[in-house]
N, CA, C and O atoms as a GROMACS GRO file, in nm:
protein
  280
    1UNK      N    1   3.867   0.660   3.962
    1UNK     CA    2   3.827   0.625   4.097
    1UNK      C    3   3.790   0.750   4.176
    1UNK      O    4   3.833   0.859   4.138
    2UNK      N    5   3.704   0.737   4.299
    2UNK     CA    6   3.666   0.806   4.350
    2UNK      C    7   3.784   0.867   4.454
    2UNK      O    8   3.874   0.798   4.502
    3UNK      N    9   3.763   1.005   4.479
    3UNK     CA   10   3.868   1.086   4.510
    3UNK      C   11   3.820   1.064   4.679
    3UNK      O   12   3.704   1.096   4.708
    4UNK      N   13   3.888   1.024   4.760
    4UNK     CA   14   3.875   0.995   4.936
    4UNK      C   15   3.881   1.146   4.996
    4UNK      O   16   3.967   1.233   5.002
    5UNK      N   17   3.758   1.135   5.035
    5UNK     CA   18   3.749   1.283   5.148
    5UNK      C   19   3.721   1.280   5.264
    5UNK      O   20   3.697   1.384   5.324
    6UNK      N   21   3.719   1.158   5.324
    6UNK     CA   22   3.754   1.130   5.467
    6UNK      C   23   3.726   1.038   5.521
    6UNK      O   24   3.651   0.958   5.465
    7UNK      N   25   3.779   1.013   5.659
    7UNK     CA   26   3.804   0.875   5.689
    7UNK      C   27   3.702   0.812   5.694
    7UNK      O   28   3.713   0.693   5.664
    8UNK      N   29   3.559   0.867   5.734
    8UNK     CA   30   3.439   0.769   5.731
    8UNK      C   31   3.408   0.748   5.589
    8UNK      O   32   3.355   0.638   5.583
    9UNK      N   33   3.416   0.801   5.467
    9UNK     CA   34   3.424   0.766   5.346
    9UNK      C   35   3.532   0.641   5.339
    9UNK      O   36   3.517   0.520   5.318
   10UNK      N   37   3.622   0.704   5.360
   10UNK     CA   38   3.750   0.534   5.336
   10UNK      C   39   3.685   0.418   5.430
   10UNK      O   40   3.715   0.305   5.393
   11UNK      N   41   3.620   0.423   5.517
   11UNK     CA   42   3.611   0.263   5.588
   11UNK      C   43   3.467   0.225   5.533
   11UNK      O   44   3.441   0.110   5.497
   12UNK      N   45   3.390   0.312   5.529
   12UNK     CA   46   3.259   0.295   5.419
   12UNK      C   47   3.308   0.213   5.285
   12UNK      O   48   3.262   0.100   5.270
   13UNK      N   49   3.372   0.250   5.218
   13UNK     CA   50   3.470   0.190   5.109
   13UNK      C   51   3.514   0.045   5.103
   13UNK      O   52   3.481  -0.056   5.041
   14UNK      N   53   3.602   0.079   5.194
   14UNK     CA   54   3.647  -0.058   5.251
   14UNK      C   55   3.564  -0.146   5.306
   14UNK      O   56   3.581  -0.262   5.267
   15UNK      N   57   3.474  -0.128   5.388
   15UNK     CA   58   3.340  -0.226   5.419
   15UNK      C   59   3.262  -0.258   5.285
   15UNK      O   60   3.223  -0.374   5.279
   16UNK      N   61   3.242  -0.206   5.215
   16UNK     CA   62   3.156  -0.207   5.097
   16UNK      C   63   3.247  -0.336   4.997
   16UNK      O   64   3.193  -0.426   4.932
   17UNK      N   65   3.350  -0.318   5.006
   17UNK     CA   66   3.473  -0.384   4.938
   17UNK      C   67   3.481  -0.514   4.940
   17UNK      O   68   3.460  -0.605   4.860
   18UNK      N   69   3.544  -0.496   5.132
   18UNK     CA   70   3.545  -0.632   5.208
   18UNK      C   71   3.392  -0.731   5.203
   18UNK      O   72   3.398  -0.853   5.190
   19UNK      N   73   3.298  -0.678   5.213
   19UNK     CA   74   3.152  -0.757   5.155
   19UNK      C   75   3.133  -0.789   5.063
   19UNK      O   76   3.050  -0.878   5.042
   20UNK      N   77   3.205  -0.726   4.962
   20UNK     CA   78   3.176  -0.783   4.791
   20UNK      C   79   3.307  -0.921   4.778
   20UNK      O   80   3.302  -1.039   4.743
   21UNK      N   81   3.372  -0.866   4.807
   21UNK     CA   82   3.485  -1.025   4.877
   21UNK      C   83   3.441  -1.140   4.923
   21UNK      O   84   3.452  -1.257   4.886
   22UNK      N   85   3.357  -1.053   5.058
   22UNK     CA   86   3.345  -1.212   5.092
   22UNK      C   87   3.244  -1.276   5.085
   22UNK      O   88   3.219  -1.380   5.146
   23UNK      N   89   3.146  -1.194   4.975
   23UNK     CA   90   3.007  -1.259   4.926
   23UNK      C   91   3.048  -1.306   4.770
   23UNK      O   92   2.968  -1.299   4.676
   24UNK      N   93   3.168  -1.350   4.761
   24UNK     CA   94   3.196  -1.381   4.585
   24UNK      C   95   3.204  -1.302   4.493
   24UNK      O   96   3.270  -1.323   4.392
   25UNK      N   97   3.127  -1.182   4.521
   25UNK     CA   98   3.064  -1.100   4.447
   25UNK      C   99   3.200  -1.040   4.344
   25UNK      O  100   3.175  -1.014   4.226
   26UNK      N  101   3.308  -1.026   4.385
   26UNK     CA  102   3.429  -0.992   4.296
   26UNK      C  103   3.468  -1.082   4.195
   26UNK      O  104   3.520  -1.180   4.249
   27UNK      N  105   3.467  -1.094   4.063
   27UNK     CA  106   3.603  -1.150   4.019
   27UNK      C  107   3.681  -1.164   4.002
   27UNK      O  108   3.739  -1.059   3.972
   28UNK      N  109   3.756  -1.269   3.999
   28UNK     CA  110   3.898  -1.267   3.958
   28UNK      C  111   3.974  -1.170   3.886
   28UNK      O  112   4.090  -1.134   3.909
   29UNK      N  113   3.902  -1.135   3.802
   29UNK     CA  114   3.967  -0.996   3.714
   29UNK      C  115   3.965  -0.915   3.747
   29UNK      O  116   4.041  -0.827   3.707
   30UNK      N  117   3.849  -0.891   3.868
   30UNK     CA  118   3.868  -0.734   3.944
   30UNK      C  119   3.923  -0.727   4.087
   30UNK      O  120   3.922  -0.630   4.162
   31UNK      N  121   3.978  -0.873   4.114
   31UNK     CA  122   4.043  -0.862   4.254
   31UNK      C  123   4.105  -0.802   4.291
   31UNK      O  124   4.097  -0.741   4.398
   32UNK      N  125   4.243  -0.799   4.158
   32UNK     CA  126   4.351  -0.709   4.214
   32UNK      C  127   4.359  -0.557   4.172
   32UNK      O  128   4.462  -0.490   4.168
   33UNK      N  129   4.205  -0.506   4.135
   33UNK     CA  130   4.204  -0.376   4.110
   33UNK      C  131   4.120  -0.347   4.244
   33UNK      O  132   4.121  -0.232   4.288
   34UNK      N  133   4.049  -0.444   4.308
   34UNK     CA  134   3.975  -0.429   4.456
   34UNK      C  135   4.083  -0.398   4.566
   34UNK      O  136   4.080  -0.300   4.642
   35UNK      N  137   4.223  -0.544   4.560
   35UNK     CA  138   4.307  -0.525   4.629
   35UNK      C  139   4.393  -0.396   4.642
   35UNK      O  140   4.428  -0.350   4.751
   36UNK      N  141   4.421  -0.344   4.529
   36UNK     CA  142   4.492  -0.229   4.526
   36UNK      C  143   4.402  -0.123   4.599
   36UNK      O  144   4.448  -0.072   4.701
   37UNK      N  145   4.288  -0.088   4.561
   37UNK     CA  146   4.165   0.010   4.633
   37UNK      C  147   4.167   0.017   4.740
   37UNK      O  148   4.143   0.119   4.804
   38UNK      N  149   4.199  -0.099   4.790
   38UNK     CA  150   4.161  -0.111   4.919
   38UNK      C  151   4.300  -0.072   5.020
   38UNK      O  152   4.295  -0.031   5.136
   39UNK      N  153   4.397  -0.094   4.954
   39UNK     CA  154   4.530  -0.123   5.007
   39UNK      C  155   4.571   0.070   5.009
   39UNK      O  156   4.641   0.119   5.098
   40UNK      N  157   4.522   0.136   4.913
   40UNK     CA  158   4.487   0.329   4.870
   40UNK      C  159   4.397   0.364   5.025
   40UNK      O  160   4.439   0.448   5.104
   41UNK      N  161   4.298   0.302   5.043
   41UNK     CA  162   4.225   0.354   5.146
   41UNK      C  163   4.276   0.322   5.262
   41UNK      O  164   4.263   0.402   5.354
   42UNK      N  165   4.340   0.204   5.281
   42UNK     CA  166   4.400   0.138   5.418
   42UNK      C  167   4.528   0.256   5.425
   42UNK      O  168   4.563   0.278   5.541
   43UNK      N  169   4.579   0.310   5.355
   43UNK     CA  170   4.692   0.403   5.396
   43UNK      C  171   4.613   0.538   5.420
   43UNK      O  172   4.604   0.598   5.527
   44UNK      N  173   4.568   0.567   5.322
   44UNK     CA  174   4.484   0.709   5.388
   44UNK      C  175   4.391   0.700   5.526
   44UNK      O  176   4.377   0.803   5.591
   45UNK      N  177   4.337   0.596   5.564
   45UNK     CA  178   4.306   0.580   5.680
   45UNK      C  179   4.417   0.586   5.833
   45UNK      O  180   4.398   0.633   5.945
   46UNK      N  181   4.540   0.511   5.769
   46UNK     CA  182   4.661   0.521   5.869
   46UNK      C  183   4.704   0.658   5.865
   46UNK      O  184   4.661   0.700   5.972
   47UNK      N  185   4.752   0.736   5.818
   47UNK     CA  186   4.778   0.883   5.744
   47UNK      C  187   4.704   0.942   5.822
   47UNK      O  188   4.775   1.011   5.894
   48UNK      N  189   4.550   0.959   5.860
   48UNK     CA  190   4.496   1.034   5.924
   48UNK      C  191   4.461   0.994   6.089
   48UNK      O  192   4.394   1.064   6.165
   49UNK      N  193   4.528   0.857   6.125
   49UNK     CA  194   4.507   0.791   6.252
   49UNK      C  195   4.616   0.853   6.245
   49UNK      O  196   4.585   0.972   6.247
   50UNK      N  197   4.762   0.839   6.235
   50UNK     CA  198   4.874   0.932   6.247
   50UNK      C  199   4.871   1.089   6.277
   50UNK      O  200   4.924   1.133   6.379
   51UNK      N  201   4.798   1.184   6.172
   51UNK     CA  202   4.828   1.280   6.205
   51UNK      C  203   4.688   1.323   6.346
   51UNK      O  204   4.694   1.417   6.426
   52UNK      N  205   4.622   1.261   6.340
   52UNK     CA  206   4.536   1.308   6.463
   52UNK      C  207   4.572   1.259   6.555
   52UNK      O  208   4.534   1.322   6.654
   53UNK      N  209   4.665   1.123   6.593
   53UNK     CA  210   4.738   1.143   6.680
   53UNK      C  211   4.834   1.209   6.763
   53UNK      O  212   4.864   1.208   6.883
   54UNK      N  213   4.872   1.264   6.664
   54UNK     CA  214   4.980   1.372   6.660
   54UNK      C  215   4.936   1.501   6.699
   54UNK      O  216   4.994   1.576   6.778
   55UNK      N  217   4.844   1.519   6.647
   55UNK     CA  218   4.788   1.666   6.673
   55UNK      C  219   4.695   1.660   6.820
   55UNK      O  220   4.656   1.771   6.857
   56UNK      N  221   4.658   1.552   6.900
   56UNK     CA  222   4.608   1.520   7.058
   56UNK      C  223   4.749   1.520   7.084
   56UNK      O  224   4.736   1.621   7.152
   57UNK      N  225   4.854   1.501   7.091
   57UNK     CA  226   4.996   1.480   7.196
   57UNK      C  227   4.995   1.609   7.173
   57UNK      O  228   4.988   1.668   7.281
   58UNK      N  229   5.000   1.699   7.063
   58UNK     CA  230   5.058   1.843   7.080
   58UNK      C  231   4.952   1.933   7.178
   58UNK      O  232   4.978   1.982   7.288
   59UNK      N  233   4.838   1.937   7.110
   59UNK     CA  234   4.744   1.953   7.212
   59UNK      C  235   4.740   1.943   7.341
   59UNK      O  236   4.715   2.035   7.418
   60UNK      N  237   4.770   1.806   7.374
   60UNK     CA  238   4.777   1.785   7.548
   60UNK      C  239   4.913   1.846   7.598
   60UNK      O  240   4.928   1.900   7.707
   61UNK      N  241   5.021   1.826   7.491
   61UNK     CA  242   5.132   1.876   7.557
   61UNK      C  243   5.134   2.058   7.568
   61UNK      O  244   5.204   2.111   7.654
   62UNK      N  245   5.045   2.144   7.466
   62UNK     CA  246   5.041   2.257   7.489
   62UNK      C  247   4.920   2.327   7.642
   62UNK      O  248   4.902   2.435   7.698
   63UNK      N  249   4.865   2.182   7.651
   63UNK     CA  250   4.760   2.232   7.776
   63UNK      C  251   4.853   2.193   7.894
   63UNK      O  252   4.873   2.282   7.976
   64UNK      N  253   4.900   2.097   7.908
   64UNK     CA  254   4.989   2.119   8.035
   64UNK      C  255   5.087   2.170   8.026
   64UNK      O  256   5.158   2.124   8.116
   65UNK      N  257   5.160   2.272   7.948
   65UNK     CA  258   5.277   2.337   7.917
   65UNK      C  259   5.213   2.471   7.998
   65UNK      O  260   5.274   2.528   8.088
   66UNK      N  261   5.047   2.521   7.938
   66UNK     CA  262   4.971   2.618   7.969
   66UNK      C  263   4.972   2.581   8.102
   66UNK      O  264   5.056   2.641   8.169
   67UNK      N  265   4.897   2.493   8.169
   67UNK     CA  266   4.877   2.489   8.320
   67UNK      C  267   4.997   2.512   8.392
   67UNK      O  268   4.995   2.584   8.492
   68UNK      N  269   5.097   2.461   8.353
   68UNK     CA  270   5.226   2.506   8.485
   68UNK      C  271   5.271   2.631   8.466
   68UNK      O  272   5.359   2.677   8.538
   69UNK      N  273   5.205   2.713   8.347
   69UNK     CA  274   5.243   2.857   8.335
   69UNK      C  275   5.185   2.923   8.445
   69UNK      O  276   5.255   2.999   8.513
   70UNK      N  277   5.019   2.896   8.482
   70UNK     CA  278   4.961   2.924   8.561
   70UNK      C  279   5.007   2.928   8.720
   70UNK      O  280   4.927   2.964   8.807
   0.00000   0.00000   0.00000
């Protein structure tokens, strides 16, 4: 499988996925190797909604930490 290098790659993925789903286009035999794929990209997508969240709170918290220094 293809190695995920970022989040617009993972939802590209996942759209591409979710359309082959819901146009039939999957079979049965490859559902639950679709499901799993998809279920790989749905966490690496959360993983990076997490840490860029994280990294705007530190951010904002180091800019107003800066301003009241001022």
């Amino acid at each position: 499988m293809k190695e995920i290098q970022t989040y617009k790659d993972a939802i590209n993925e996942l759209e591409t996925l979710a359309s082959a789903m819901d146009g039939n286009e999957v079979s049965i035999d490859e559902l639950a190797d679709k499901v799993a794929r998809a279920n790989i990209l749905i966490s690496f997508c959360e993983a990076k909604l997490r840490d860029t969240e994280t990294a705007v709170r530190l951010n904002s918290s180091e800019s107003i930490h800066n301003e009241t220094k001022e």
